[in-house]
Rosetta silent file (secondary structure, phi, psi, omega in degrees, C-alpha in Angstrom):
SEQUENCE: XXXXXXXXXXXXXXXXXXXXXXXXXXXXXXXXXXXXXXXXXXXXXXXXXXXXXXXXXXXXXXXXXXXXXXXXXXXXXXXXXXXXXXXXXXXXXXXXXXXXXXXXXXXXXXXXXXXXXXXXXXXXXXXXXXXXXXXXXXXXXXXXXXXXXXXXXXXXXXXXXXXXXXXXXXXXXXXXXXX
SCORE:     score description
SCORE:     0.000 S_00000001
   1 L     0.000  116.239  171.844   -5.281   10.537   14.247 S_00000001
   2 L   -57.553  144.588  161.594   -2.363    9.811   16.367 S_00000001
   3 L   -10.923  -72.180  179.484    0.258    7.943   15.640 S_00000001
   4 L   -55.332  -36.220 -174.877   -0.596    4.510   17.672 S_00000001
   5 L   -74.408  172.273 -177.351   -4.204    4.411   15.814 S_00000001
   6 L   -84.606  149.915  162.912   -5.933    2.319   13.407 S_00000001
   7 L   -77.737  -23.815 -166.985   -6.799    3.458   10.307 S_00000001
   8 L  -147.099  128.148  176.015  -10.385    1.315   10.741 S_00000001
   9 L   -27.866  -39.220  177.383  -12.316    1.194   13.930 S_00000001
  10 L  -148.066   38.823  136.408  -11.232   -2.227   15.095 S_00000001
  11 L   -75.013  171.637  173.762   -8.142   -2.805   13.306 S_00000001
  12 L   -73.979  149.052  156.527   -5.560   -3.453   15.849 S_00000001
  13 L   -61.243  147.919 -162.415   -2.992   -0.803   17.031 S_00000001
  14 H   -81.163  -34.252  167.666    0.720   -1.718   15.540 S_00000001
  15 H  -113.042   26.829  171.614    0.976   -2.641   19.273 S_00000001
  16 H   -85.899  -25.328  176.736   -1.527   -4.265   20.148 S_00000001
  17 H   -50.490  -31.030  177.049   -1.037   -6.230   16.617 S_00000001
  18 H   -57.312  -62.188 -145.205    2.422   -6.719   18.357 S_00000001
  19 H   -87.220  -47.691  144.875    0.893   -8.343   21.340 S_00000001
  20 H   -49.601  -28.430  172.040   -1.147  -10.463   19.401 S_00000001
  21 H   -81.392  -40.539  169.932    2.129  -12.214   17.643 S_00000001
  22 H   -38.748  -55.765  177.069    3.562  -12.353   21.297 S_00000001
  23 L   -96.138   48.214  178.306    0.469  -14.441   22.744 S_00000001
  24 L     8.900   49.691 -177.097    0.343  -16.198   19.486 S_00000001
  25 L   -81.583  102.906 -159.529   -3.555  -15.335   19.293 S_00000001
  26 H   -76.545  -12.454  169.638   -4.582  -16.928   15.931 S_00000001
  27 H   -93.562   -9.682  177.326   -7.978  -15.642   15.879 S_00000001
  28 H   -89.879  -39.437  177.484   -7.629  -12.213   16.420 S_00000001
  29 H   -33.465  -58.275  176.370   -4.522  -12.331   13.925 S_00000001
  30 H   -22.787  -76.504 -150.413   -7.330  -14.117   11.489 S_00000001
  31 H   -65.731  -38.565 -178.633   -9.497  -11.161   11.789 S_00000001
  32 H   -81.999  -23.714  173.590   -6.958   -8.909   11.178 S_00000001
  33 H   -62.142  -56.501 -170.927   -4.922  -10.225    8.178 S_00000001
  34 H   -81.836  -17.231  142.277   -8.252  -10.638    6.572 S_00000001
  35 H   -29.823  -34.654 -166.502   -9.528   -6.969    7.189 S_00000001
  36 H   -90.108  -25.820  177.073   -6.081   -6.175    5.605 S_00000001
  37 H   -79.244  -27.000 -174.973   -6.921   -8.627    2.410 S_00000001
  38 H   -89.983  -50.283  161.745  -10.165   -7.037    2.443 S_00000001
  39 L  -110.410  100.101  109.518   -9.300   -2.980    2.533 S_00000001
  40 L    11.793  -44.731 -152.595   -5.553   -2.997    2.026 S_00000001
  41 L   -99.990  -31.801 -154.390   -5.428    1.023    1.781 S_00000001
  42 L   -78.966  -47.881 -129.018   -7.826    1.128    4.957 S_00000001
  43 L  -139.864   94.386 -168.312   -6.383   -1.570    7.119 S_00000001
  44 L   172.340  129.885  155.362   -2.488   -1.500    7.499 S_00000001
  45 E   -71.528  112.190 -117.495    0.510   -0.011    9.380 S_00000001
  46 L    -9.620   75.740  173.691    1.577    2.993    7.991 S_00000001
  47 L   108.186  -31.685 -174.128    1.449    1.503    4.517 S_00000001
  48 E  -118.780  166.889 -138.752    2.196   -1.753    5.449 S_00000001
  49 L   -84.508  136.662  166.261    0.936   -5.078    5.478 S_00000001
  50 L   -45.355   -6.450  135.453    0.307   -7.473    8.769 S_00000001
  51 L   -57.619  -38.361 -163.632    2.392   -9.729    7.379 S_00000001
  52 H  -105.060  -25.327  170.620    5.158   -7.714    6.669 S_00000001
  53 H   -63.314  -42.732  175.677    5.089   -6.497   10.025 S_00000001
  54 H   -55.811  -44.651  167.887    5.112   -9.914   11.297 S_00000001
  55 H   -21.015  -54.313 -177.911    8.236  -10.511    9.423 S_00000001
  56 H   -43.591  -47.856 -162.783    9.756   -8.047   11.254 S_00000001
  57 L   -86.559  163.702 -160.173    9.240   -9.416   14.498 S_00000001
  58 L   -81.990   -6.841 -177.972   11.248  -11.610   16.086 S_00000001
  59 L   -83.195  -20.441 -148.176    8.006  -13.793   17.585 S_00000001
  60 L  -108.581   41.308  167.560    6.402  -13.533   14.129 S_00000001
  61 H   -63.539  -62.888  169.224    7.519  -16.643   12.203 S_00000001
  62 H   -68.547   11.125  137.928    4.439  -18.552   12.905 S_00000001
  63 H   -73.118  -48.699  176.210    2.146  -15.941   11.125 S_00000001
  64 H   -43.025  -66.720  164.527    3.901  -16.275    8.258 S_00000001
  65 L   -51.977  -25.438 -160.755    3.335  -20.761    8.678 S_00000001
  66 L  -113.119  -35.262 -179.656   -0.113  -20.306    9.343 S_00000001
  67 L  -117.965   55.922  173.065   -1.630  -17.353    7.234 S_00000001
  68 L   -78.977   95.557  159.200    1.354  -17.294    4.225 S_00000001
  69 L  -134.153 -178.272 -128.168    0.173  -17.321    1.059 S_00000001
  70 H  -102.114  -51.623 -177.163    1.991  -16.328   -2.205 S_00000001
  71 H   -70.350    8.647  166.831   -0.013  -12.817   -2.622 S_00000001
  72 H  -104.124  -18.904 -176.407    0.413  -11.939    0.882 S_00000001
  73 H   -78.323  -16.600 -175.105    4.053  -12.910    1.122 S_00000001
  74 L  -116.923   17.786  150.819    4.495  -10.702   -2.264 S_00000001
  75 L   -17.952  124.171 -174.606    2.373   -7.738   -0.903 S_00000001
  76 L  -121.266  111.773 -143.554    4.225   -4.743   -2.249 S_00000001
  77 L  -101.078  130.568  173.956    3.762   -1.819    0.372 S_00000001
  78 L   -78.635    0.585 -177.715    3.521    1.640   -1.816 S_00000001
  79 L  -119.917  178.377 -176.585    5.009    3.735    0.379 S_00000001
  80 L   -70.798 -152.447  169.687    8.516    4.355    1.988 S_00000001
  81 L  -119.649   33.148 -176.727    9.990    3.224    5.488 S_00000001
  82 H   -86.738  -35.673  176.056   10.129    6.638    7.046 S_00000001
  83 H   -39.754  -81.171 -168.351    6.747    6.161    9.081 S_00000001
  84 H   -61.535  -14.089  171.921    7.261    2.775   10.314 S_00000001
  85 H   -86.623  -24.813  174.625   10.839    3.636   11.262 S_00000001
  86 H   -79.997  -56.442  160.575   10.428    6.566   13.499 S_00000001
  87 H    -8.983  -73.104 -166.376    7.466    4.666   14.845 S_00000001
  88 L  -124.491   64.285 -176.156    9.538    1.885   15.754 S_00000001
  89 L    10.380   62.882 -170.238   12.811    3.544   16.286 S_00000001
  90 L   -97.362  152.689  172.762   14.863    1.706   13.547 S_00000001
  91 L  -104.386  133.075 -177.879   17.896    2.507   12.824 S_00000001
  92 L   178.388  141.957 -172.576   18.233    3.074    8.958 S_00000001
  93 L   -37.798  109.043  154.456   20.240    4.399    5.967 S_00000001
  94 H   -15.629  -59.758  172.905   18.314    7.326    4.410 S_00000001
  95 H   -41.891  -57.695 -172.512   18.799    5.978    1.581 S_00000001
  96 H   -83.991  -14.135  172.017   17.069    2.771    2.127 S_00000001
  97 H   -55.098  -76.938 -171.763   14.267    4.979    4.522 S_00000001
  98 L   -55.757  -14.195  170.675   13.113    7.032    1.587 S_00000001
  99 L  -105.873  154.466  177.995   13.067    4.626   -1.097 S_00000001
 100 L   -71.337  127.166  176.233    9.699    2.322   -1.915 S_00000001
 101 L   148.619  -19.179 -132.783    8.541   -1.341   -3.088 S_00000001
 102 L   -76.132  142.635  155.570    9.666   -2.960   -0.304 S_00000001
 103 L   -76.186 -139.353 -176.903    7.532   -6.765    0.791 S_00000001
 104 H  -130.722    4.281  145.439    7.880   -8.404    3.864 S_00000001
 105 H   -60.152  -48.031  175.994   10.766  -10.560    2.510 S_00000001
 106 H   -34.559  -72.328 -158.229   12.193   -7.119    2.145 S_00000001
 107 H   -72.471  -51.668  179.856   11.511   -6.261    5.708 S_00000001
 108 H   -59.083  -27.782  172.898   12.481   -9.655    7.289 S_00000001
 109 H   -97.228    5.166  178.234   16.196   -9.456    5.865 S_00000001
 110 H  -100.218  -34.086 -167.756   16.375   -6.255    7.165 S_00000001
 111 L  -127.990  -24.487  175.412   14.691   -6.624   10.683 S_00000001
 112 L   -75.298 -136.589  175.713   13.502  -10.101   11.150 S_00000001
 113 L   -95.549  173.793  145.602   14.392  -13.434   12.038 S_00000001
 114 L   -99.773   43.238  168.050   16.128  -15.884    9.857 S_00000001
 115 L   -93.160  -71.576 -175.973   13.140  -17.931   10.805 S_00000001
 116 H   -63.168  -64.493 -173.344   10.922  -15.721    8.824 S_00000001
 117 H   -26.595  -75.977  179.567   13.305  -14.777    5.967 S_00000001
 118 H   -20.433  -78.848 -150.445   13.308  -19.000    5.626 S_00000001
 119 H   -69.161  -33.036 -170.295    9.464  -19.106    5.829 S_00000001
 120 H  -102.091    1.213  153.624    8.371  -16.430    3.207 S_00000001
 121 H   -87.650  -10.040 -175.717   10.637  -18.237    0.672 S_00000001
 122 H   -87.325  -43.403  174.240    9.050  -21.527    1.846 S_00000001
 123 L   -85.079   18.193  160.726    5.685  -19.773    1.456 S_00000001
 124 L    95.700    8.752  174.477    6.304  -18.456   -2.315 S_00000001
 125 L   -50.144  141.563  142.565    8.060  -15.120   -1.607 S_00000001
 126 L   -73.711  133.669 -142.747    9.491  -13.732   -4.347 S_00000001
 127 L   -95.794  -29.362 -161.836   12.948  -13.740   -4.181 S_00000001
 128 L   -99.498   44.209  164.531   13.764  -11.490   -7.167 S_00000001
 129 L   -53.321  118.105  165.528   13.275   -8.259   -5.109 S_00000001
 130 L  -139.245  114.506  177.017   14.386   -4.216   -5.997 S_00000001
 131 L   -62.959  165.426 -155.023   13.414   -1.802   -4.394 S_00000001
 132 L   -56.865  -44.188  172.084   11.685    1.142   -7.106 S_00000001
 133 L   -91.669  -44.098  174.802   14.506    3.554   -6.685 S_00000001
 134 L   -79.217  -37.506 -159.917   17.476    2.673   -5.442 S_00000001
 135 L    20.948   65.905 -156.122   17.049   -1.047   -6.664 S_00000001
 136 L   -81.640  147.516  170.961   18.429   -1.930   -3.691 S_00000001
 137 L  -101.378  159.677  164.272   18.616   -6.375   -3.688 S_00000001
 138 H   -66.316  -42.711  172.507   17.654   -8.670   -1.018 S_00000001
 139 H   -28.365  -81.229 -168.042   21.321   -9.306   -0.988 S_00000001
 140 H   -43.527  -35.876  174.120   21.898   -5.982   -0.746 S_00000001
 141 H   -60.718  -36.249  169.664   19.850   -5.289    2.142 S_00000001
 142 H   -66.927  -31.535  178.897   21.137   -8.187    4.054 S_00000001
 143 L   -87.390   -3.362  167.303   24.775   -7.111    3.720 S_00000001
 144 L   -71.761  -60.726  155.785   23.394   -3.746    4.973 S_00000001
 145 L   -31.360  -16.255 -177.885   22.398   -5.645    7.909 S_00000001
 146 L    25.152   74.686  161.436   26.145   -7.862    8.273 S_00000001
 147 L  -128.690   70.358 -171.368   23.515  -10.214    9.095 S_00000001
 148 H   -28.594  -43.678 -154.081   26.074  -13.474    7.956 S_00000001
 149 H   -97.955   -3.620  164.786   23.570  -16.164    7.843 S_00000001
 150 H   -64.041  -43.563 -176.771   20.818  -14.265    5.868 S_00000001
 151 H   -67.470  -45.425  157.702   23.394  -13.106    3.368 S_00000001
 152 H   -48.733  -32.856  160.287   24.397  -17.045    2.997 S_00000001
 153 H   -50.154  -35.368  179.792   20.918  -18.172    2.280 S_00000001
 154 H  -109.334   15.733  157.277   20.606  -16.040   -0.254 S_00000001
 155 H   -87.322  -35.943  169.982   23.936  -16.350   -2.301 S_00000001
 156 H   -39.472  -65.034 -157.924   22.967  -20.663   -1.572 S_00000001
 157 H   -89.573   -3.106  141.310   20.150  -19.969   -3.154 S_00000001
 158 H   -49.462  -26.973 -152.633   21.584  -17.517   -5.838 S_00000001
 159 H  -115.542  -16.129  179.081   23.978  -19.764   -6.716 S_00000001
 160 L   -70.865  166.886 -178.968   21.523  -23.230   -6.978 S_00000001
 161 L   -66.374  -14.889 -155.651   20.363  -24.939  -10.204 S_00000001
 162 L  -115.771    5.838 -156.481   17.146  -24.218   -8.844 S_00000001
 163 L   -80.425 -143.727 -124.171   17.332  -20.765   -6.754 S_00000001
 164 L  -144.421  174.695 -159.025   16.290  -17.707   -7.180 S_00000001
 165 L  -172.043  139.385  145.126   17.556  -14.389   -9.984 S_00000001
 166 L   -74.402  106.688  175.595   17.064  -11.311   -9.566 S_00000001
 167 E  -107.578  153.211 -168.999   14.450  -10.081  -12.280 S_00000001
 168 L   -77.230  142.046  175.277   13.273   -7.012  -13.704 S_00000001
 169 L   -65.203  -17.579  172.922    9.889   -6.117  -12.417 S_00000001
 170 L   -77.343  -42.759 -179.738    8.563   -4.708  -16.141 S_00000001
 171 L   -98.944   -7.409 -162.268    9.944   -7.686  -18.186 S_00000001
 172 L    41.942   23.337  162.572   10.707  -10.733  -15.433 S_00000001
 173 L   -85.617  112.632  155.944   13.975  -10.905  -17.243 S_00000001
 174 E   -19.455  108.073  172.758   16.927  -11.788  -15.570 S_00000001
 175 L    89.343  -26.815 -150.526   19.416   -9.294  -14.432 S_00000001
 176 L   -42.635  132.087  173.407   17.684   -6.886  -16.838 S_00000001
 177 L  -101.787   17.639  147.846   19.060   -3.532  -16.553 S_00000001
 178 L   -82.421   11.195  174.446   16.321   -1.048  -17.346 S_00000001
 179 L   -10.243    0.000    0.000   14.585   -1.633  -14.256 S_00000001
């Protein structure tokens, strides 16, 4: 199977899925987000989730507003970024290619808008992100990125009575350091 294909007969192609956020077409998006809620393993770009792709892009805030919901925004893609980055010629750290975990908050402070980054914390993203090896932060990722006004949203909202901590994913403790 080449590159460009679907894993399932009439998922989309990552570009025609592209092309769909571009003409903001909400019913073929429909069909495909919920193919991807329905087989996950089957129905996804290389590993990851139509959502988290949307993240990426810079057209794809309003998927995120219109199909958002807290387990799609906290979709946790099992595999690395080496796929989707030679795919879609990103430039990125080894480091951060090769390690795993990441959501499509993940993927939005690295490559998106700060339209989306906004929108998957408005739509229940979890905030309290590490990636599995590396335990790389959203912080961290954004300051990978010297992408100024992402890294200020998320020390604002580090720093509010009300924000966000970075927790361990085995305990939900704060800060914990056996991650």
């Amino acid at each position: 199977m080449g590159a460009e294909q679907s894993q399932m007969g009439d998922f989309p192609t990552l570009s025609d899925f592209a092309e769909m956020i571009k003409e903001r077409n909400e019913a073929k998006m429909r069909c495909a987000i919920e193919m991807a809620d329905d087989e996950p393993d089957k129905c996804n770009f290389f590993g990851f989730s139509p959502l988290a792709i949307a993240a990426m892009h810079s057209d794809g805030t309003w998927v995120i507003e219109v199909f958002g919901k807290p387990d799609r925004v906290n979709y946790v893609a099992d595999t690395n970024l080496e796929s989707l980055s030679d795919e879609l010629a990103l430039n990125v750290d080894d480091d951060i290619k090769f390690d795993r975990g990441y959501t499509p908050i993940s993927l939005a402070v690295m490559f998106g808008p700060m339209e989306s980054v906004k929108m998957l914390i408005e739509k229940g993203s979890r905030t309290d992100f590490l990636t599995e090896e590396k335990l790389y932060s959203l912080r961290d990722l954004a300051e990978f990125r010297r992408q100024e006004d992402i890294i200020k949203l998320l020390n604002d909202g580090m720093n509010d009575e009300d924000g966000f901590n970075i927790q361990c994913r085995n305990c939900d403790t704060a800060n914990c350091v056996i991650s």
